[in-house]
N, C-alpha and C positions, 0 to 999 in steps of 0.2 A: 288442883296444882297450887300449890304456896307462892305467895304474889310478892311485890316489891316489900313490903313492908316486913314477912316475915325473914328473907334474904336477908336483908339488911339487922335485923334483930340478931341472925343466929349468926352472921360475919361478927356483930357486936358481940355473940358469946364465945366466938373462937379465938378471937382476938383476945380477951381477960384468959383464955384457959393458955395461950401457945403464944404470944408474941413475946420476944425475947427470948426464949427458950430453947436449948439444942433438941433437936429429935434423938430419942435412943431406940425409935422401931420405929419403921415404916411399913405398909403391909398394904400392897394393891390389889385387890381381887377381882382383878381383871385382866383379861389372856392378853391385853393388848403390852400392860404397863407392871405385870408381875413379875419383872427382875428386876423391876427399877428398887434403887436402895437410899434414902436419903437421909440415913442414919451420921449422926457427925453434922447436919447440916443445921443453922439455927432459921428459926422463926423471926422473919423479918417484920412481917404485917399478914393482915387477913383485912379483904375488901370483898364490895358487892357492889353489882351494875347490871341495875334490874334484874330476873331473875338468876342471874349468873352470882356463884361466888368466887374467889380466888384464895388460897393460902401462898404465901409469896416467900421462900428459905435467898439465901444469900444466891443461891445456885439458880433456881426456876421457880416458877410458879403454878400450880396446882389447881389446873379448871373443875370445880365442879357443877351439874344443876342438878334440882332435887327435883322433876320431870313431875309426875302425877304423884308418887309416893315417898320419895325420897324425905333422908331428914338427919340431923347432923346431932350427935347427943355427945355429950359431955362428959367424965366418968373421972375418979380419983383413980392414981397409979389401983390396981388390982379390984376396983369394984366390981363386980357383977353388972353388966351387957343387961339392960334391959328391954332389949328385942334379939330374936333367935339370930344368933351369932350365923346361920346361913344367909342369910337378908345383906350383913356385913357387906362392903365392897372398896372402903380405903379405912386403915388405922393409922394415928399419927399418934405418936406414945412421945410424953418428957418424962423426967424425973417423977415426978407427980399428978402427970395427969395422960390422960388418954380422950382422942378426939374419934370417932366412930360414926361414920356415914353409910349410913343404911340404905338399901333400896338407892341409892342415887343414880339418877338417867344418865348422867353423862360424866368422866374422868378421864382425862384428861391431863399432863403433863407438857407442860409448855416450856420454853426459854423467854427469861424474863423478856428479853429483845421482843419476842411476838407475843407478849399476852394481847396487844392489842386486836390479832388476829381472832379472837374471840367474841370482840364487842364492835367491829367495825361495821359490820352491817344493822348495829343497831340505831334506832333514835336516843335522844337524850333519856337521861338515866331519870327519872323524879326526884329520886332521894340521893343525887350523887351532888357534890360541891359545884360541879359546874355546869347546873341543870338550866338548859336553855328554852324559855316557854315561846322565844320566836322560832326560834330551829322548829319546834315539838307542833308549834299549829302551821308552820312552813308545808312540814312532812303529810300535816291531815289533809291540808287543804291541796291537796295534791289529785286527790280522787275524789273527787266532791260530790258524785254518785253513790259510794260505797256509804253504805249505812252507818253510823256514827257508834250504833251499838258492834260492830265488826269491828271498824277504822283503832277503836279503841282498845281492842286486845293484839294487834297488831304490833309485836314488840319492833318493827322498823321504822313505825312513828313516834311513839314514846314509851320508853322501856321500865316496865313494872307492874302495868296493869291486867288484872287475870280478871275472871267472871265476877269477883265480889263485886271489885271496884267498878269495872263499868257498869252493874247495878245502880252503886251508889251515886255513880258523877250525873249517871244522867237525870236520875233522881234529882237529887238536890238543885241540875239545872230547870227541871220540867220538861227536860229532851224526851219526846219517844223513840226509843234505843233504834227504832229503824226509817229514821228521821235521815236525808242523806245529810252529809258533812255540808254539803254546798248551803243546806237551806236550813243548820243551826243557826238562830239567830245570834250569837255572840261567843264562837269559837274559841275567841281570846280568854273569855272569861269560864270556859266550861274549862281549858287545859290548867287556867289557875285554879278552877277548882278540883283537878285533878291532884296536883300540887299539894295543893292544900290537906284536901284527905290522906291523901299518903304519908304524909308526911305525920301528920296527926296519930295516924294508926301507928308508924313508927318510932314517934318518940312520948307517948302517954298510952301506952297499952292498960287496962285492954281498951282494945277501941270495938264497936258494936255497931253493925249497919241498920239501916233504917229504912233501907229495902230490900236487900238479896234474905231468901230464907222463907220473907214473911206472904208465901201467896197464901190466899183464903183470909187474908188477918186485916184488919181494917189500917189503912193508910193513917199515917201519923200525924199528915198533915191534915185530911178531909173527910176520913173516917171510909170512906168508897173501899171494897174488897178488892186486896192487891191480886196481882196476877200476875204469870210465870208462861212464857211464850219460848218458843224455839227460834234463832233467828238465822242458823243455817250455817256452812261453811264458806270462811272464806278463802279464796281462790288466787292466787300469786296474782299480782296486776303485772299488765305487760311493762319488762325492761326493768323488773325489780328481782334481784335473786336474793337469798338467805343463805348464809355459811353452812347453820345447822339448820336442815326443816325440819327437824322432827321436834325444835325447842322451840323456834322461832314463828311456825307457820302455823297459822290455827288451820289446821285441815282435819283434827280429828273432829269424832262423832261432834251433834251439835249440844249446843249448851243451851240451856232454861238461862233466862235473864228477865225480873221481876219487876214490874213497875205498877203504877199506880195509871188507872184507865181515865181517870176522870183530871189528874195533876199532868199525866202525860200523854195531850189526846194524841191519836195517828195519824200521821202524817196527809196529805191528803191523797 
């Protein structure tokens, strides 16, 4: 699933392709929002808040997420689609350019009034302007059982983080990913280093992990053979609901998450 960094990248490419711009097609391919017309309307802004993105016209605003495969491409007025035009599921055409989202999980058509109905049950955004890192270790510290390698893909604590990055964060704290919240020794400084990476990843691409990817392959810092564990589903805690679960809740299959045996001994 494309994580905060790439969000944020591609709101950065629809924004240069459509901000300012009147729509002259609009084309939803989806039974819910296929008579919608927003042709006439102009391109206000394009945003992203964690893995969520928005196109915003003078009239509504336009939720998308790109779920496991989705992906937003870019195209001059009359280029050639370079993925099969059935995959297709929203076009947004100007004068000169055409916006094409493929495969995307979720689309959605809001009133500007509720776009925040979208992100309210989220935590702070990492890469958004008023990213709160006390809200964001407020929210972890909340379950202080639940595994930190979990706690951390959990878009209702802080919103952006996917399998790469908690790879990475716990990595570079020395955390082992099934360490609970309670007994990280420095919370504060694991969500800045949250921050930090993300942020990194999004504004000097390409950015390149240093743990997700490399099981079998010798640790960067210590040379010990990394390794790639399962660490299970996590499970709505009582008295917390999600808008969307099927974006929001990590309940699918589990995920491999890579760390270093000897930099991140287990817990006890």
């Amino acid at each position: 699933m494309p994580e905060g960094d790439t969000v944020f990248l591609t709101a950065a490419r629809l924004r240069l392709a459509l901000e300012g711009k009147t729509l002259i097609r609009s084309d939803f391919r989806v039974p819910r929002y296929a008579t919608v017309d927003l042709v006439g309307q102009q391109v206000e802004g394009v945003a992203s808040y964690g893995k969520h993105l928005f196109v915003r016209t003078n009239e509504v605003s336009v939720h998308t997420h790109l779920k496991m495969e989705g992906e937003w491409r870019t195209y001059c007025a009359g280029e050639r689609w370079t993925r099969p035009p059935v995959t297709a599921r929203l076009v947004l055409g100007t004068d000169d350019t055409e916006a094409v989202g493929f495969s995307l999980g979720t689309v959605e058509v809001l009133r500007r009034a509720d776009e925040h109905t979208a992100t309210d049950h989220l935590g702070p955004d990492l890469l958004g302007a008023n990213w709160d890192v006390t809200e964001a270790v407020r929210r972890l510290a909340r379950h202080p059982a639940q595994p930190i390698g979990l706690a951390l893909l959990d878009q209702r604590n802080l919103a952006g983080i996917g399998n790469i990055f908690r790879s990475e964060i716990c990595f570079l704290r020395r955390v082992h990913p099934a360490t609970p919240v309670g007994d990280v020794p420095d919370l504060l400084a694991l969500v800045h280093e949250a921050h930090r990476v993300l942020t990194k990843a999004a504004t000097e691409p390409p950015w390149r992990p240093l743990a997700y990817g490399r099981a079998r392959r010798p640790c960067q810092r210590c040379g010990t053979r990394m390794v790639v564990h399962l660490l299970g589903e996590t499970e709505p805690q009582p008295g917390r609901t999600a808008r969307n679960p099927q974006s929001d809740r990590i309940t699918q299959r589990e995920r491999g998450i890579y760390f270093c045996p000897r930099c991140q001994p287990e817990p006890a």
